[in-house]
C-alpha positions as CSV (number, residue, x, y, z in Angstrom):
1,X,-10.3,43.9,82.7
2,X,-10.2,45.2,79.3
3,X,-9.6,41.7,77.4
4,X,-12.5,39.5,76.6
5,X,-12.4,36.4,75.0
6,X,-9.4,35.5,72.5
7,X,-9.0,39.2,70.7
8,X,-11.2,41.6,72.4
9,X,-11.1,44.6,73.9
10,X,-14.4,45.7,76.1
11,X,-13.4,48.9,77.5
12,X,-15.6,49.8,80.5
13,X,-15.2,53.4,80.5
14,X,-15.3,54.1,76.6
15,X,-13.1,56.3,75.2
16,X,-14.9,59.5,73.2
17,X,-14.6,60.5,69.3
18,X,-14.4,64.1,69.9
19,X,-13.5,65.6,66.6
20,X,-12.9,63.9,63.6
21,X,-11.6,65.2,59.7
22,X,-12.4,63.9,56.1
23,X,-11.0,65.2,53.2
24,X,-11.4,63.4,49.6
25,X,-10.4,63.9,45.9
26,X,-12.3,65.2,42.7
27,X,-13.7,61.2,42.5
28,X,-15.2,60.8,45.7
29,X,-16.8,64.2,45.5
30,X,-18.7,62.7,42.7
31,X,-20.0,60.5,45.0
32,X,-23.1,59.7,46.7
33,X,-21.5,60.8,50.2
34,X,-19.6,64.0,49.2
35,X,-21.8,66.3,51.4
36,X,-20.6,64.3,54.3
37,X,-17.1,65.3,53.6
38,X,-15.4,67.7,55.5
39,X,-13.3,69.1,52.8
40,X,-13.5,68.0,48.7
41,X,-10.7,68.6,46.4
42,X,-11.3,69.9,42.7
43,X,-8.4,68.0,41.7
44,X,-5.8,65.0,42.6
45,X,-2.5,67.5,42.7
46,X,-3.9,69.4,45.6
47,X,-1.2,72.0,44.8
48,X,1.2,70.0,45.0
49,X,4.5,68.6,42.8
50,X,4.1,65.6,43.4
51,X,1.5,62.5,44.2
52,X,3.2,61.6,47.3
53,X,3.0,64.9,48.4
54,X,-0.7,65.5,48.0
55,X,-1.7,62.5,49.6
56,X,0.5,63.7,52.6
57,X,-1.3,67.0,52.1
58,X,-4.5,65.6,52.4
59,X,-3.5,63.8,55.6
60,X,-2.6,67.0,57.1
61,X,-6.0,68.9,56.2
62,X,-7.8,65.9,57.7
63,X,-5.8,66.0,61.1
64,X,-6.2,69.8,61.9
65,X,-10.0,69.3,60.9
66,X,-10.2,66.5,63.7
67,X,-8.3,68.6,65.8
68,X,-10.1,71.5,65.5
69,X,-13.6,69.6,65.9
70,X,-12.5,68.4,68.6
71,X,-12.0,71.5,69.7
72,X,-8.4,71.2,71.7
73,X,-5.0,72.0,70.2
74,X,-2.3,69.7,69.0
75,X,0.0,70.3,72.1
76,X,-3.2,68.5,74.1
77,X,-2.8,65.0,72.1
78,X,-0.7,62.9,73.4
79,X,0.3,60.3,70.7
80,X,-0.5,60.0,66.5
81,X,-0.8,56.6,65.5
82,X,-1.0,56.4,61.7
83,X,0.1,54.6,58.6
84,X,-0.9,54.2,54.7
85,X,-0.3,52.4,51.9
86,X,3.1,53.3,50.9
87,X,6.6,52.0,51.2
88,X,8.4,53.2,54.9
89,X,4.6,54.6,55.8
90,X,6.1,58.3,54.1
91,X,2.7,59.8,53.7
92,X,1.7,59.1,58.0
93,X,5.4,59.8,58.9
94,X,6.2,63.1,57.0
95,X,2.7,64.6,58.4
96,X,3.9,63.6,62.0
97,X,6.7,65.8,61.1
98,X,4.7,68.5,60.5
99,X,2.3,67.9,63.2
100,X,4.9,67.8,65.7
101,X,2.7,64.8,68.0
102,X,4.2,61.6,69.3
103,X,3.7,59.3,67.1
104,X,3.2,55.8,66.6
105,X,3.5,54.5,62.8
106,X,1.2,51.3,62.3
107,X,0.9,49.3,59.1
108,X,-2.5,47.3,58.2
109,X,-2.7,47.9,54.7
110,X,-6.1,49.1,53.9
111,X,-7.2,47.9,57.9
112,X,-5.4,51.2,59.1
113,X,-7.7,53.2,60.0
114,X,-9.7,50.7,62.7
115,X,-5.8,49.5,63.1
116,X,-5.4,52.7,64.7
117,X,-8.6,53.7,66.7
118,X,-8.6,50.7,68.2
119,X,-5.0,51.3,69.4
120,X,-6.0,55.3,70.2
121,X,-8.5,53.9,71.9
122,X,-6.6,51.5,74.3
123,X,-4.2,54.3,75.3
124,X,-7.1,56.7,76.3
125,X,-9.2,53.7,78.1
126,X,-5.6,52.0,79.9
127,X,-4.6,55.6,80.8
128,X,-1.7,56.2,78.8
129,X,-3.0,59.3,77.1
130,X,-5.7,62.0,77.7
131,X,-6.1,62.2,73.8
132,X,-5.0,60.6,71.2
133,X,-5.1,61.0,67.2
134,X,-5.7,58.4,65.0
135,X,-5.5,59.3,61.1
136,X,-4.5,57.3,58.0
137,X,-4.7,58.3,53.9
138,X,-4.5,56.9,50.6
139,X,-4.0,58.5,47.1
140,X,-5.2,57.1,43.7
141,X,-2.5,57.6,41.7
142,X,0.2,56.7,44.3
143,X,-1.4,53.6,45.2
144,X,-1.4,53.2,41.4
145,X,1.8,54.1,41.1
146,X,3.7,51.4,43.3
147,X,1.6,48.2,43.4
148,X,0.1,48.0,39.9
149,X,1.7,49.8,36.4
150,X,3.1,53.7,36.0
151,X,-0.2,55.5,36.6
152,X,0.8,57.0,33.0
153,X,0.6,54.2,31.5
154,X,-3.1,54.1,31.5
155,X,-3.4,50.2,31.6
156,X,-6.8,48.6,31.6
157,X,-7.9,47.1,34.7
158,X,-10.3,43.9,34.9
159,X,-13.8,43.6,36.6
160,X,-12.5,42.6,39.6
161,X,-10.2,45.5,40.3
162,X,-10.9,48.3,42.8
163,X,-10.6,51.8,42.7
164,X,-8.1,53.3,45.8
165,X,-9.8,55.8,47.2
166,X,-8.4,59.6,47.6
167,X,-8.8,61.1,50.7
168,X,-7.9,60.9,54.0
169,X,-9.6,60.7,57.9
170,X,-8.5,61.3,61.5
171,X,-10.1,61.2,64.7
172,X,-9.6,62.6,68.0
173,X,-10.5,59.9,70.9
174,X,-10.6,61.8,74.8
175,X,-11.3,60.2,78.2
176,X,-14.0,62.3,78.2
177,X,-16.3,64.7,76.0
178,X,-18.8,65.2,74.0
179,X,-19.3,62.2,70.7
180,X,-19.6,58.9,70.1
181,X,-17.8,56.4,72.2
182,X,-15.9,53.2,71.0
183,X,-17.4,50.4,72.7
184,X,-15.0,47.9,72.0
185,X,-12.4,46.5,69.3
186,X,-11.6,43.0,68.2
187,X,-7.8,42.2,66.2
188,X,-7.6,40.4,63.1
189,X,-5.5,37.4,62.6
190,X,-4.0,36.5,59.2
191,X,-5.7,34.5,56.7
192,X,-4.7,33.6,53.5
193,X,-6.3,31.2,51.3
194,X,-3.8,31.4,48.7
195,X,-5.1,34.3,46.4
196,X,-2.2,35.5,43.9
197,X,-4.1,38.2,42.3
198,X,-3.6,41.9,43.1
199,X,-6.5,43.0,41.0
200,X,-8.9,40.8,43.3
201,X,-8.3,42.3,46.8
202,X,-12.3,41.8,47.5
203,X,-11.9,38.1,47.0
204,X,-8.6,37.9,49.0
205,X,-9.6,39.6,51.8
206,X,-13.4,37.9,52.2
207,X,-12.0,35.2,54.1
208,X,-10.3,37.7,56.8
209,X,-13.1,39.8,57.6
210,X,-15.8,37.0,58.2
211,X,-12.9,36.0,60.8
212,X,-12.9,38.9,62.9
213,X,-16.4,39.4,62.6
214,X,-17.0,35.5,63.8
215,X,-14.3,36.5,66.6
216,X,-15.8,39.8,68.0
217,X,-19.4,37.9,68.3
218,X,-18.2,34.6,70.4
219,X,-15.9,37.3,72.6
220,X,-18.5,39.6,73.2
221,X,-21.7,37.0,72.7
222,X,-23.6,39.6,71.0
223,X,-25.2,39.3,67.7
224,X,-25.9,40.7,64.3
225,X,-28.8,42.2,65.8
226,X,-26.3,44.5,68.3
227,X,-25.3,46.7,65.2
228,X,-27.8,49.0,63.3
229,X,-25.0,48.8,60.7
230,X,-21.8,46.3,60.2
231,X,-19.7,48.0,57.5
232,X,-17.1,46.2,56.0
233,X,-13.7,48.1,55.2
234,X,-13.3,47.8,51.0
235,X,-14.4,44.2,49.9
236,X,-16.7,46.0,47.3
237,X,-18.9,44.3,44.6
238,X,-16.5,41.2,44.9
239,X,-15.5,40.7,48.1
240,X,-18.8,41.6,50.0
241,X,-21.3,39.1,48.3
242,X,-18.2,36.7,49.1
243,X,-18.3,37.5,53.1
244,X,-22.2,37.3,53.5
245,X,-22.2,33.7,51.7
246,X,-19.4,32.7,54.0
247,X,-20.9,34.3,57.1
248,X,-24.5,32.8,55.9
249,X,-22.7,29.1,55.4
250,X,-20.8,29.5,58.9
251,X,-24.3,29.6,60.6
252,X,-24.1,33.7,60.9
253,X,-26.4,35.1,58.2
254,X,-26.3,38.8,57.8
255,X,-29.8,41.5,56.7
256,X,-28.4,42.9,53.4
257,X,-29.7,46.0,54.4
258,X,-27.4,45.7,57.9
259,X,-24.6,44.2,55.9
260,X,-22.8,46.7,53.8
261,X,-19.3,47.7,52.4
262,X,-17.7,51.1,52.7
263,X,-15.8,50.4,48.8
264,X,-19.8,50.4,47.6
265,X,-20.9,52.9,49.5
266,X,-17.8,55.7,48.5
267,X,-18.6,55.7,45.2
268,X,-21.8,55.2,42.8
269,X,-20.3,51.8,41.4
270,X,-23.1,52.1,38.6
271,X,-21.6,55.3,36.7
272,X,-18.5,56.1,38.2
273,X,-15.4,53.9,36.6
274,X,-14.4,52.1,39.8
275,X,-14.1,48.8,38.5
276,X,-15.5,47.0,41.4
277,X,-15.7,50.0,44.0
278,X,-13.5,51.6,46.3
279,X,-10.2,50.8,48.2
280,X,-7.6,51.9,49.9
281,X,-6.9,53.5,53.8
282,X,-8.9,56.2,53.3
283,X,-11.9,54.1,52.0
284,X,-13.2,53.0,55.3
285,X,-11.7,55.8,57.3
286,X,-13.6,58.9,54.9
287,X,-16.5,57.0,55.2
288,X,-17.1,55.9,58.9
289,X,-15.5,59.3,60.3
290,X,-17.4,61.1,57.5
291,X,-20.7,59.9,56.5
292,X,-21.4,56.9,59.1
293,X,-20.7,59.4,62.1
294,X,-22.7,61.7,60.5
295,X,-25.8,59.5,60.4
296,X,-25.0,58.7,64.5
297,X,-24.8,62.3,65.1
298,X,-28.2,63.1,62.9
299,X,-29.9,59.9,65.4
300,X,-30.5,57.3,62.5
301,X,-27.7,55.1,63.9
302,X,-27.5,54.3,67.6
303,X,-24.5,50.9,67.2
304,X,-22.2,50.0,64.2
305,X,-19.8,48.1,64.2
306,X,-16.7,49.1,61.4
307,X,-14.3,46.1,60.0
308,X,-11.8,47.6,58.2
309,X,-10.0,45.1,55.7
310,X,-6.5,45.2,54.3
311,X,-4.3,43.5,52.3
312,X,-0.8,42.7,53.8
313,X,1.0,42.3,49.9
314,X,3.9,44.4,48.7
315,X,5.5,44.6,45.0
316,X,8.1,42.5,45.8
317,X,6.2,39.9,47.4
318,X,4.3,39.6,44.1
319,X,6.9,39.6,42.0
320,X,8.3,36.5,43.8
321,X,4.5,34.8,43.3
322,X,3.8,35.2,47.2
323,X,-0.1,34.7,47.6
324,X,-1.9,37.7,49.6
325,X,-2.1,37.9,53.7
326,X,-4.7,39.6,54.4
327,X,-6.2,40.9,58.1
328,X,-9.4,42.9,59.4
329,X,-9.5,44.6,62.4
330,X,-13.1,45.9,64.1
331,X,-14.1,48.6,66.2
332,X,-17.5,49.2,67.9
333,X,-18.9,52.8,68.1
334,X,-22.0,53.8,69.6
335,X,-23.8,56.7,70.1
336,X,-22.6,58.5,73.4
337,X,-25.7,58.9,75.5
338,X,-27.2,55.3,73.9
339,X,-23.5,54.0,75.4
340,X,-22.5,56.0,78.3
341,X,-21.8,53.7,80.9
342,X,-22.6,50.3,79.5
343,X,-18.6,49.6,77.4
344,X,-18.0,46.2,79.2
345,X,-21.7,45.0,79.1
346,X,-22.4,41.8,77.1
347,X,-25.8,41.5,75.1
């Protein structure tokens, strides 16, 4: 049985990263993690005439990367699942187009990218696919573009604000191979505590990701102590020091040190002008298939445990003074030969 507890999937046999693909923007490669980076960009048109296009660009890059780590060929995956940030999914759905995969479009705002290997990963561990590609992007200036002000317009942005990341990452999850393996994945609900503010994601999401991160330990009954490293998706300087006090006061403290955010991580929040640090799909998705797997790969990290947070608001629900639904979604991944074997085991 795959299902444990309320929202959790243990998968027995666990399902293999095989390849994965990160590609980022002229901002990220400033940051502390560009040399984990598959591919950095000099600049945000990517040779392209238009935002929308580059960010569907960089989507592209990061899927034949994965592909090609993986070492297999796009007629050998099965199904794409994807999705972004903007209207209709058009960044996720034109690349399918060029891809040429089955595909699956899947919205979870900023949550995308564990949103989708956690679904990947169900096909491969049910049996409905071989392989399967999971992939998701985000763009600075298109992200700017249709939930803030004209990206022209050069408006200033309070403390509070984030910074979307640009970039995009895809992985390739197998039946079997060489990588990682994804242990097991725990679905958000919705929580909303009434949060109006679009330039104070961190704070509206908080709430959401202590959730699921509540959930997946009473369905699995394991403990911080499981995870080397619990990452949370884009909370940054906000949001995060929002989730430990809320984890701390609901009886589940967290080691700073074992607690961290992928929005602080992307970025050096000290001299970089992110506002309160990074956003956006690509956020959590460059940096766990980028520099987190990286760290597995290189032996430093043996369990972590990714919660990817997303914001579920569009333009026109703020413009009608809707207040921000917001999910997180959680995947475990642990080193292959640390986890071969052990998927459905409790500890």
């Amino acid at each position: 049985m795959i299902r444990q507890g309320a929202r959790t999937w243990l998968f027995p046999e666990p399902p293999v990263i095989i390849g994965t693909g990160t590609v980022v923007g002229p901002d990220e490669g400033e940051g502390p993690l560009a040399q984990d980076f598959d591919l950095v960009h000099p600049d945000l048109e990517i040779g392209q005439p238009s935002w929308e296009k580059s960010e569907r660009a960089l989507l592209e890059q990061a899927a034949d990367i994965a592909i090609q780590h993986a070492k297999t060929s796009k007629d050998d995956v099965q199904f794409f699942l994807g999705g972004d940030l903007l209207n209709q999914i058009i960044s996720n759905s034109f690349a399918a187009r060029t891809l040429g995969i089955p595909y699956l479009g899947v919205f979870g705002a900023c949550s995308t990218s564990m949103e989708s290997l956690a679904l990947a990963s169900l096909l491969v561990a049910s049996g409905a696919a071989d392989r399967a590609l999971a992939g998701t992007s985000s763009h600075n200036c298109t992200a700017e573009k249709q939930f803030r002000y004209p990206t022209e317009y050069g408006s200033q942005k309070p403390p509070t604000a984030q910074y979307t990341v640009t970039g995009a990452g895809a992985a390739v999850v197998a039946r079997e191979g060489s990588g990682p393996v994804v242990t097991a994945a725990t679905i958000g609900k919705i929580v909303d505590l009434g949060i109006k503010d679009p330039f104070n994601m961190g704070a509206a999401m908080a709430p959401a990701a202590v959730d699921t991160i509540q959930g997946h330990f009473q369905d699995t009954g394991r403990t911080p102590g499981y995870y080397d490293l619990i990452v949370t998706g884009d909370l940054a300087g906000v949001g995060h020091p929002i989730a430990s006090e809320l984890l701390r006061r609901n009886g589940v403290p967290m080691d700073e040190t074992r607690f961290q955010d992928c929005g602080l991580m992307v970025y050096d929040v000290a001299k970089q002008k992110v506002q309160a640090g990074g956003s956006g799909c690509a956020c959590s998705a460059t940096v766990a298939y980028g520099h987190l797997l990286k760290r597995m790969a290189r032996g430093e990290l043996k369990r972590i445990l990714v919660v990817a947070t997303g914001a579920l608001l569009s333009p026109l629900s703020y413009q009608q003074g809707e207040s921000i639904p917001c999910i997180a979604h959680a995947v475990a991944i642990e080193a292959g030969a640390q986890a071969a074997g052990q998927g459905g085991t409790i500890s």
